[in-house]
VOTIMAR-608374 format. One record per residue (C-alpha): z, x, y; residue number from 1. Coordinates in steps of 0.05 Angstrom, whole numbers. Each point is the difference from the previous one (the first is absolute). Layout:
N
<<Z,X,Y>,NUM>
...
***
This chain:
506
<<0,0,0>,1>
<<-21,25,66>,2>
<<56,8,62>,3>
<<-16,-10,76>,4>
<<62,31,43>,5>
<<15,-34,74>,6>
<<51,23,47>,7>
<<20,-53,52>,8>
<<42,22,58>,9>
<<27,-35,66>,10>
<<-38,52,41>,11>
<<-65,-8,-33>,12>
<<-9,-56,54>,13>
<<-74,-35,16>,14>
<<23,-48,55>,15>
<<26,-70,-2>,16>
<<-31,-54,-39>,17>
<<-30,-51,51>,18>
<<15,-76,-22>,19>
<<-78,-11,8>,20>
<<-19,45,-54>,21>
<<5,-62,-39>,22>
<<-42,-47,34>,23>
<<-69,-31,-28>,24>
<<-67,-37,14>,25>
<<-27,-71,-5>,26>
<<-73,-6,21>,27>
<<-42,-66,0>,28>
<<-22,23,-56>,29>
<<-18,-36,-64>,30>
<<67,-36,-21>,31>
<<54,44,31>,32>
<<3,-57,64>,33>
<<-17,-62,-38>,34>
<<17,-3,-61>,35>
<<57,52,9>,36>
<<42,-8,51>,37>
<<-27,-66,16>,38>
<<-11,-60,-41>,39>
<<19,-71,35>,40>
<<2,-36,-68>,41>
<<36,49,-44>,42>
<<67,-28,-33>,43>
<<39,56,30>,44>
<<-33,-3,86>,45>
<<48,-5,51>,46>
<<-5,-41,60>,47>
<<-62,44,33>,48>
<<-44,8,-63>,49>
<<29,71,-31>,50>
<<20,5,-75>,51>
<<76,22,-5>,52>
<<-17,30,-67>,53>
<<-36,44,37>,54>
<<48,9,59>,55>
<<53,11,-53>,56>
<<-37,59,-26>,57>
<<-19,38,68>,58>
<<82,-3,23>,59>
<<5,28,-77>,60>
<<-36,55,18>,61>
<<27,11,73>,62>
<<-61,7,28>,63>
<<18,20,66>,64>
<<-73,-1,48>,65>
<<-63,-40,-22>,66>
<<-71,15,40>,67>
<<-41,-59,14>,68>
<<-62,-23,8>,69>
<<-41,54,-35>,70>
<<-27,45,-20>,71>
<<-78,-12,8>,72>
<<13,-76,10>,73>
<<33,21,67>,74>
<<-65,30,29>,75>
<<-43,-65,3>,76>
<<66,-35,20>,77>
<<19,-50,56>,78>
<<67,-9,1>,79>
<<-7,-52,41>,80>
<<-26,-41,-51>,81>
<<66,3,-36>,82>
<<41,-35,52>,83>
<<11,-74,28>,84>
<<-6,-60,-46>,85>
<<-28,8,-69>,86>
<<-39,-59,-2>,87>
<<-47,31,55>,88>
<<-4,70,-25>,89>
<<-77,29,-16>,90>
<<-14,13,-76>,91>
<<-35,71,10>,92>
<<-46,43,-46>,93>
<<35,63,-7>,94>
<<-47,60,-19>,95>
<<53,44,-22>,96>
<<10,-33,-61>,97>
<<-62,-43,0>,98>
<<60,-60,5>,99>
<<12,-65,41>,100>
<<60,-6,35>,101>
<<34,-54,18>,102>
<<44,23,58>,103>
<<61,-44,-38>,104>
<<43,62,11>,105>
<<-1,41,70>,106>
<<41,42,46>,107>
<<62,-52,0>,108>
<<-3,-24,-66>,109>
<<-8,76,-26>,110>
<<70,17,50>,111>
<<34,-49,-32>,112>
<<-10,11,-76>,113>
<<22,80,18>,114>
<<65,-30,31>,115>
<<11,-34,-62>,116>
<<-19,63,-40>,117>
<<53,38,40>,118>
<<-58,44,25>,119>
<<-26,25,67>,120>
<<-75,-11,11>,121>
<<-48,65,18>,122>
<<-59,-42,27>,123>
<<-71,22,3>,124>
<<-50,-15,51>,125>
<<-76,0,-3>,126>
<<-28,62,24>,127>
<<-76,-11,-34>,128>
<<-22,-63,33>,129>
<<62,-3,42>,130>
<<13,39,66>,131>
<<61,16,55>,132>
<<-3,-82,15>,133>
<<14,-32,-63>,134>
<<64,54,-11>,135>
<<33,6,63>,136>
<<7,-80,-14>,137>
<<19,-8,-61>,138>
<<57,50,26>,139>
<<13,-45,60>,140>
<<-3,-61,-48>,141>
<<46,32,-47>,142>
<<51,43,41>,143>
<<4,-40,71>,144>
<<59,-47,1>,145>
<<-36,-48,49>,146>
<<-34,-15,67>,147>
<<-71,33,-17>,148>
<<-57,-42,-29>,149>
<<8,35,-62>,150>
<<76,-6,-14>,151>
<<-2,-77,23>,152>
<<-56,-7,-47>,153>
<<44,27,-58>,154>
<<53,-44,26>,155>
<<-49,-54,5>,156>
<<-18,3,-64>,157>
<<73,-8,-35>,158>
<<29,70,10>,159>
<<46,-3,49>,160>
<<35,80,-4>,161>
<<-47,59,-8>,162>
<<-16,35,-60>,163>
<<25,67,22>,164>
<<-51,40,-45>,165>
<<16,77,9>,166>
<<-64,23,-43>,167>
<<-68,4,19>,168>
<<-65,16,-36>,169>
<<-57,29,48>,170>
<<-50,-42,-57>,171>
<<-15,36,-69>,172>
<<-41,50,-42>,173>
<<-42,7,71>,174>
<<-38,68,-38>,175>
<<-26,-45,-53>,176>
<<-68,-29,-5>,177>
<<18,-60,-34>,178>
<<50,-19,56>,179>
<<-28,-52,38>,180>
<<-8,35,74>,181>
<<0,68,-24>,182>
<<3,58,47>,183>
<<6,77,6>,184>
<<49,33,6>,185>
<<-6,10,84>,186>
<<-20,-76,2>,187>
<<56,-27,-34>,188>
<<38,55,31>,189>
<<-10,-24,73>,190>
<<0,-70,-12>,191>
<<68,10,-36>,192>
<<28,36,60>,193>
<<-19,-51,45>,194>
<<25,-56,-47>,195>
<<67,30,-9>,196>
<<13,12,79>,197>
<<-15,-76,10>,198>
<<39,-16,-60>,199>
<<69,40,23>,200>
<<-18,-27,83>,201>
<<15,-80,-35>,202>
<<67,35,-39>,203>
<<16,69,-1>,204>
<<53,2,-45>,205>
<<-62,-14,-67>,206>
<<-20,58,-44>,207>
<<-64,22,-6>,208>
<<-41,14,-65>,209>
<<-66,33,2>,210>
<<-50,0,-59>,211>
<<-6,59,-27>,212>
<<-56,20,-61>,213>
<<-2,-54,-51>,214>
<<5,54,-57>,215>
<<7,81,-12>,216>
<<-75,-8,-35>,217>
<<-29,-20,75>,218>
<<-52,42,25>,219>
<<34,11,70>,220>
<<73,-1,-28>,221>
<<37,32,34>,222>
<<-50,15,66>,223>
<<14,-75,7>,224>
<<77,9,6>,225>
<<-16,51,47>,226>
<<-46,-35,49>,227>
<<35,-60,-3>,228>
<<69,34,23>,229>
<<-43,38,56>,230>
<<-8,-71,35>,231>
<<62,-36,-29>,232>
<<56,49,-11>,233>
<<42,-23,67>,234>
<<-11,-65,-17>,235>
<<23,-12,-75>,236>
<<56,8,-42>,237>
<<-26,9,-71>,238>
<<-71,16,-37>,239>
<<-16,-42,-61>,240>
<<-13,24,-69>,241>
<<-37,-33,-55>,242>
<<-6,12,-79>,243>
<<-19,-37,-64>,244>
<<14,40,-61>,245>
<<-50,-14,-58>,246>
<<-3,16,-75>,247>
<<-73,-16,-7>,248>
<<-15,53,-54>,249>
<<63,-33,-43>,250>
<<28,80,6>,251>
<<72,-12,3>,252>
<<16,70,27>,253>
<<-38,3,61>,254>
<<21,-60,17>,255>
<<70,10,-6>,256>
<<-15,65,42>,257>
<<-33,-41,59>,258>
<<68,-1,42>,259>
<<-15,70,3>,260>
<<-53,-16,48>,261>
<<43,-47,32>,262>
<<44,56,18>,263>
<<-64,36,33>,264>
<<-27,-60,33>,265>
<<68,1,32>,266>
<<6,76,11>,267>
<<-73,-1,23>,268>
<<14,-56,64>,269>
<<62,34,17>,270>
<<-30,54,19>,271>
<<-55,-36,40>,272>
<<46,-37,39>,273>
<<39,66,6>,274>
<<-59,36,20>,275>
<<-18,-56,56>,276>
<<76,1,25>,277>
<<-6,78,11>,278>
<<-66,-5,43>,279>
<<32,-52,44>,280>
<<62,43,3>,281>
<<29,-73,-15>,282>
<<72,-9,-13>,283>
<<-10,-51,-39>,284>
<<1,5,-82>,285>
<<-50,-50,-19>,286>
<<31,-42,-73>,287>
<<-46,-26,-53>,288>
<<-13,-69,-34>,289>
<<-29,-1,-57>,290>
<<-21,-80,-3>,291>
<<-28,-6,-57>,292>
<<6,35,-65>,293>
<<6,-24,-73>,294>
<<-35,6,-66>,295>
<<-75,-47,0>,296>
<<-61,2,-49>,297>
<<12,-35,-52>,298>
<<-34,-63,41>,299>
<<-61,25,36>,300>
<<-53,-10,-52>,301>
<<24,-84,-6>,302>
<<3,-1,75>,303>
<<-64,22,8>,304>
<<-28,-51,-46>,305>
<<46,-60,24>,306>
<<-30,16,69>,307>
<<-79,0,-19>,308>
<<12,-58,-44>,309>
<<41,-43,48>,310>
<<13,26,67>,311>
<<41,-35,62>,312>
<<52,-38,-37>,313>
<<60,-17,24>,314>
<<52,56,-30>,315>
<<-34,22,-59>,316>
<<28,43,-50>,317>
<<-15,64,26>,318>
<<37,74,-13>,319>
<<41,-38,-56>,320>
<<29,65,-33>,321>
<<40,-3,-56>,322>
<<35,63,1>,323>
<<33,32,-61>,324>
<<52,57,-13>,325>
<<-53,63,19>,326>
<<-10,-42,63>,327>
<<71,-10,8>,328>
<<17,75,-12>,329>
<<-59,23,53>,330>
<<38,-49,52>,331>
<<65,33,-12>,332>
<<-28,73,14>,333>
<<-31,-28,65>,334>
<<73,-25,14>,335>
<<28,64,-14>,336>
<<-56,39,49>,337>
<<16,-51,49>,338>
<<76,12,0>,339>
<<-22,75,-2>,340>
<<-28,-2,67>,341>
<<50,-48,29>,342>
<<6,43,58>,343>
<<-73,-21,27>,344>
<<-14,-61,-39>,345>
<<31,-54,33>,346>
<<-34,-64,-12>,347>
<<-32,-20,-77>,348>
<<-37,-56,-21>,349>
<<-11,-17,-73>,350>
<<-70,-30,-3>,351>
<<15,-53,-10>,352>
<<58,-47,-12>,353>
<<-20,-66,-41>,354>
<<-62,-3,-46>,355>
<<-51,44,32>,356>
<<15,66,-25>,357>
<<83,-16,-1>,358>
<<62,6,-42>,359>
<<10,-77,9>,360>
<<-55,-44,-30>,361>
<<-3,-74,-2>,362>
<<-36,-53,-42>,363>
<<-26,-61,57>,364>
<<38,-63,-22>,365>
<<46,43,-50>,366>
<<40,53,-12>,367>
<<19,74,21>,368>
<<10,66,-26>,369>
<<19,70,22>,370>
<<-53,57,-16>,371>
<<15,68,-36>,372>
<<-13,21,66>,373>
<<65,-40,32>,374>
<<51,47,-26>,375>
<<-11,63,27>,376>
<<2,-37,70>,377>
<<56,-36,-14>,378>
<<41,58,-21>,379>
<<-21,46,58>,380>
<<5,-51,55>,381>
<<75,-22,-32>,382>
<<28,73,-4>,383>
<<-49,51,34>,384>
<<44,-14,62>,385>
<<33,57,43>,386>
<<-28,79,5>,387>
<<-51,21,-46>,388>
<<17,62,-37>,389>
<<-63,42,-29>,390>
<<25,34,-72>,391>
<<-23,72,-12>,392>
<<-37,-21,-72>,393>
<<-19,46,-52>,394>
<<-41,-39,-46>,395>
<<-52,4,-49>,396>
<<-68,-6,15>,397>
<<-74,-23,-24>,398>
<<-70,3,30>,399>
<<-49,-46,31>,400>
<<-67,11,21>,401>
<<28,-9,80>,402>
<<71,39,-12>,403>
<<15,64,-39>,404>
<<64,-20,-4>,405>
<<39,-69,-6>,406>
<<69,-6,-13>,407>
<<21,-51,-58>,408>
<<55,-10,48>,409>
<<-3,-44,60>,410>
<<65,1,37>,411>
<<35,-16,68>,412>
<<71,-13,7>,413>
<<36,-44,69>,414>
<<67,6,32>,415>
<<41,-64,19>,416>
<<51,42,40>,417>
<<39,-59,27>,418>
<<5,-28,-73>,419>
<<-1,59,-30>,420>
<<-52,-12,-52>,421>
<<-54,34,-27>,422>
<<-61,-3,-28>,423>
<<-50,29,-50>,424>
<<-70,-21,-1>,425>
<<-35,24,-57>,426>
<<-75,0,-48>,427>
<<-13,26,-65>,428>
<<-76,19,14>,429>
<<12,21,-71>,430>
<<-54,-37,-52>,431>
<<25,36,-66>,432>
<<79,-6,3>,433>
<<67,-7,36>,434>
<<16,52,53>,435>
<<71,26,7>,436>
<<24,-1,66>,437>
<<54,55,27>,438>
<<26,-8,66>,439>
<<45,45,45>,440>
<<39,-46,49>,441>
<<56,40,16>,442>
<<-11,8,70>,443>
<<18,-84,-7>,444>
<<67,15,-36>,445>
<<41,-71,-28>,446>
<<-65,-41,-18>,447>
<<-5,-30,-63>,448>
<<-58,-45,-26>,449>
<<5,-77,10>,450>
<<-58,-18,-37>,451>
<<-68,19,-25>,452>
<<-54,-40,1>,453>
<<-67,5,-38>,454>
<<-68,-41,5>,455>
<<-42,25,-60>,456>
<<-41,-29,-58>,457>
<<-29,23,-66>,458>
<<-64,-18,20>,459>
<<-11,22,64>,460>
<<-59,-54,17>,461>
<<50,-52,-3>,462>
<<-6,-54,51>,463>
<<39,-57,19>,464>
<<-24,-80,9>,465>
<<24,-60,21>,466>
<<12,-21,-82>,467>
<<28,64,-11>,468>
<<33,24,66>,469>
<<46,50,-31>,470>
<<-35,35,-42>,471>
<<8,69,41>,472>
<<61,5,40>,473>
<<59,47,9>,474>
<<62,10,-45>,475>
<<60,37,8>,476>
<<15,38,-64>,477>
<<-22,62,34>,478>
<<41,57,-22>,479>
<<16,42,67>,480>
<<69,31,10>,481>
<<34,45,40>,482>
<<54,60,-7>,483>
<<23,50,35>,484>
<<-58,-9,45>,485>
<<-55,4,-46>,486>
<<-42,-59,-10>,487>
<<-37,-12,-75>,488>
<<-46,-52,-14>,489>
<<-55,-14,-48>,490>
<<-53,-36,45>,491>
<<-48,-31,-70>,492>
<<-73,14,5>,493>
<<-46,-41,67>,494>
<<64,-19,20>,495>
<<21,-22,78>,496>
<<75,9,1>,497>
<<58,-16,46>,498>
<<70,41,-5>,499>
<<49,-30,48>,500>
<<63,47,10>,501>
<<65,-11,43>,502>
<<58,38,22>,503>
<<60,-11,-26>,504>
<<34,-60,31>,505>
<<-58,-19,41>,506>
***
C-alpha cells in the first residue's frame, strides 16, 4: 500500500475563506428557472410559485451567493421584460439556447426566491445587445430606495424596499464568439469601463465584475485579461473565471488531474491582474471570481439533437447531467484548488444550481434528488469555514499526457479559529488501491478527530436518480485518528474524504 505524508501547520496560512466561495448560478436555461426553482402547480410551491423541496436543498447546502440571469441568456436580455405584471410580459425567442421564454420569473421574482434561499444575488447585466442605459437602470431600479423613475417603478410594481444587490456582472463570456454581442478585448474593454463608471455614479457602494476569458484554451487568454484591466482596472473589483472539466476520452486519470489546470488557470490570471496593477502603480489588489465552474459533457451530444429536432420550447431539458462518483471526485479537487487560492478567489459559482448542470435535480410534477455531485459542496460549504491552511504533501504520483506528475493525493485543510475546529479535505486520485495517509499536526497540539467522512463507491460510474436517490452518498466509518499529533487514515481508492478534528473541549 502506497503512503502520501502532509504536514499541516497554523502558519502555513492562504488567507481567509470568503463566505462567497460557496455561491452558484441559475441561468434561464433549460429547466434550472422553470421547472427548478419554479413550478406554480407542484404539491410542494409556496405562495410565489418556488418548490420548497428545492429551497430545502439550496439552505442544505448553504449556498451563500447565486449569479443571475446568465450566462449567454443574459446577452440578448432585457431585463425589463422581467418586471411589472405577469400577465403582460413578452414571450421572447432566446438565441442562446434556441428557447422561448416566458418572462414568468424576472428581477423581483428572482430577489425574492434568493431571500428565501438565504442567499445574496450577484446579478448580471447585458453587455452584448445591452449598453451603459439598460445597467445603470436596472442599478437605479434595484438599489434606489425611492423618488427616481426607476425606484418608484420598482415600488410601483409591488416592491416597496430596494434589493440592495452588492454584486455586479459587467455581461458574460464577452471573448467568445458564440456570445451574442461579442467583442474584443479593447471593445468590451471600453464599453465595460464606461458601463461600470455609470453603474457605481447610481450606487457606489456595488462591486464590479468584469469578464474575463471564457476558458484557459482561448486563443487571446490571457492578452484578454490584460487589455481588459488596461481600461477597467480602477473601475472593478474582481475578474471572472470560467471552466468545465470534461472526461470525453472516458480516461479517468486525466480527468481526475484537470484541477491541476484549475490551479494554473488561477495562477495564470493572478498574475495578469498582478501585472496590470504594477503598470498602473495601483494600490489596489484586484480579487478573482471564478463564476462558473463544474464538471459538463456528459449532455452535449442530446442537446445538440434536442435543439435541431425541436428548438424554442419553453424550458426544455437541456445540460441535464447526471453526474456520477468520477464527476463527483473531479468537483471535490476543484473545491480543494479553490480553497487553495482562497487568498485571491473570492467569489465561486457552481454552474449551475438545479437541473442544468447542478447537484440538485428535479423531476416536473414529481420528485427530487441530490447528485453525486451534492456532497462534496455540501461538506466544503458546511466546514471549509475560517483560514485555509495549504499542507506541505508528499505524495505519490502518476502521469498524464498534460502533467508529468499528479499526486494521488488532493488535499487542503481550514482553520475555524474561533471554534477551534479543523478540517481535512482530502482525494484518493488513486485507481488501484487505498492510500495511507500520515499527517504531522503538531504545530496544532490537543486536536483529536471528530469524525471522518467518506463518499466512495465500488463502481465508480455510479450515479444517483430520483428512484434511487441514495445510491452514492457519504458514510462515516472512515477510519482517521489522531495521537500524539500524528494523523493516520486510510482514504479507500477514488475516494473524496472529510476528516473533521477538534480541540479538546471545544
Amino acid at each position: 500500500m502506497e503512503t502520501a505524508r502532509i504536514v499541516v501547520d497554523k502558519d502555513f496560512r492562504v488567507g481567509e475563506v470568503d463566505p462567497r466561495l460557496y455561491g452558484a448560478f441559475v441561468e434561464h436555461l433549460g429547466r434550472a428557472v422553470y421547472g427548478g426553482i419554479y413550478e406554480p402547480g407542484h404539491a410542494t410551491a409556496d405562495d410565489l410559485g418556488f418548490r420548497r423541496d428545492v429551497l430545502d436543498l439550496v439552505r442544505e447546502l448553504r449556498v451563500s451567493l447565486v449569479r443571475y440571469p446568465g450566462g449567454n441568456f443574459v446577452s440578448g436580455y432585457d431585463w425589463r421584460d422581467g418586471v411589472g405584471e405577469v400577465e403582460r410580459r413578452p414571450r421572447r425567442l432566446d438565441p442562446a439556447w434556441m428557447s422561448t421564454e416566458t418572462n414568468e420569473v424576472g428581477t423581483n421574482e428572482f430577489a425574492a426566491w434568493a431571500k428565501r434561499a438565504g442567499a445574496e444575488v450577484n446579478l448580471a447585466v447585458n453587455l452584448g445587445t445591452g449598453g451603459i442605459d439598460a445597467a445603470r437602470h436596472l442599478v437605479e431600479y434595484c438599489n434606489h430606495p425611492t423618488g427616481s423613475y426607476w425606484s418608484d417603478l420598482r415600488r410601483a410594481h409591488g416592491v416597496a424596499d430596494p434589493h440592495g444587490i452588492r454584486v455586479w456582472c459587467l455581461g458574460n463570456e464577452m471573448d467568445a464568439l458564440w456570445q451574442l454581442g461579442h467583442k474584443t478585448a479593447d471593445e468590451y474593454g471600453r464599453l465595460a469601463c464606461q458601463t461600470a463608471i455609470a453603474m457605481k455614479w447610481v450606487d457606489p457602494s456595488i462591486e464590479l465584475v468584469v469578464c474575463g476569458s471564457s476558458h484557459a484554451v482561448m486563443p487571446t487568454f490571457p492578452d484578454w485579461e490584460v487589455t481588459v484591466l488596461d481600461h477597467t482596472y480602477d473601475y472593478v473589483d474582481y475578474v471572472s473565471l470560467h471552466t468545465y472539466a470534461r472526461n470525453l476520452e472516458d480516461d479517468l486519470g486525466s480527468f481526475l488531474a484537470q484541477s491541476l489546470a484549475m490551479d494554473d488557470q488561477i495562477r495564470t490570471v493572478v498574475a495578469a491582474c498582478d501585472l496590470v496593477r504594477a503598470k498602473k502603480r495601483h494600490k489596489k489588489v484586484l480579487s478573482l471570481s471564478f463564476d462558473e465552474w463544474n464538471v459538463w459533457y456528459h449532455s452535449r451530444e442530446r442537446d445538440r439533437a434536442l435543439l435541431r429536432e425541436r428548438p424554442w420550447q419553453v424550458a426544455p431539458p437541456l445540460t441535464e447531467e447526471v453526474y456520477t462518483l468520477e464527476d463527483a471526485l473531479v468537483v471535490g479537487c476543484m473545491l480543494i484548488s479553490l480553497l487553495k487560492h482562497a487568498n485571491r478567489v473570492k467569489i465561486a459559482c457552481i454552474a449551475q444550481l438545479v437541473n442544468a448542470i447542478a447537484p440538485i435535480s428535479t423531476v416536473t410534477g414529481g420528485g427530487i434528488w441530490r447528485q453525486a455531485t451534492f456532497f462534496p459542496f455540501l461538506h466544503a460549504s458546511a466546514f471549509g469555514r475560517g483560514v485555509v491552511l495549504q499542507p506541505r504533501i508528499t505524495s505519490p504520483c502518476y502521469a498524464t499526457k498534460e502533467f508529468d506528475a499528479v499526486p494521488l493525493l488532493e488535499a487542503v485543510a481550514t482553520l475555524d479559529e474561533e471554534r477551534e475546529h479543523l478540517t481535512v479535505f482530502a482525494v484518493n486520485r488513486g485507481q488501484d488501491g487505498a492510500l495511507a495517509l500520515d499527517g504531522d499536526l503538531r504545530g496544532l497540539p490537543s486536536y483529536a478527530v471528530v469524525e471522518h467522512i467518506v463518499l466512495e463507491h465500488a463502481d465508480p460510474k455510479a450515479t444517483n436518480t430520483c428512484e434511487r436517490p441514495a445510491r452514492v452518498a457519504p458514510h462515516r466509518r472512515g477510519d482517521a485518528g489522531m495521537r500524539d499529533g500524528r494523523l493516520t487514515a486510510l482514504l479507500p481508492k477514488l475516494s473524496w474524504n472529510v476528516i473533521r478534528l477538534a480541540r479538546s473541549g471545544a
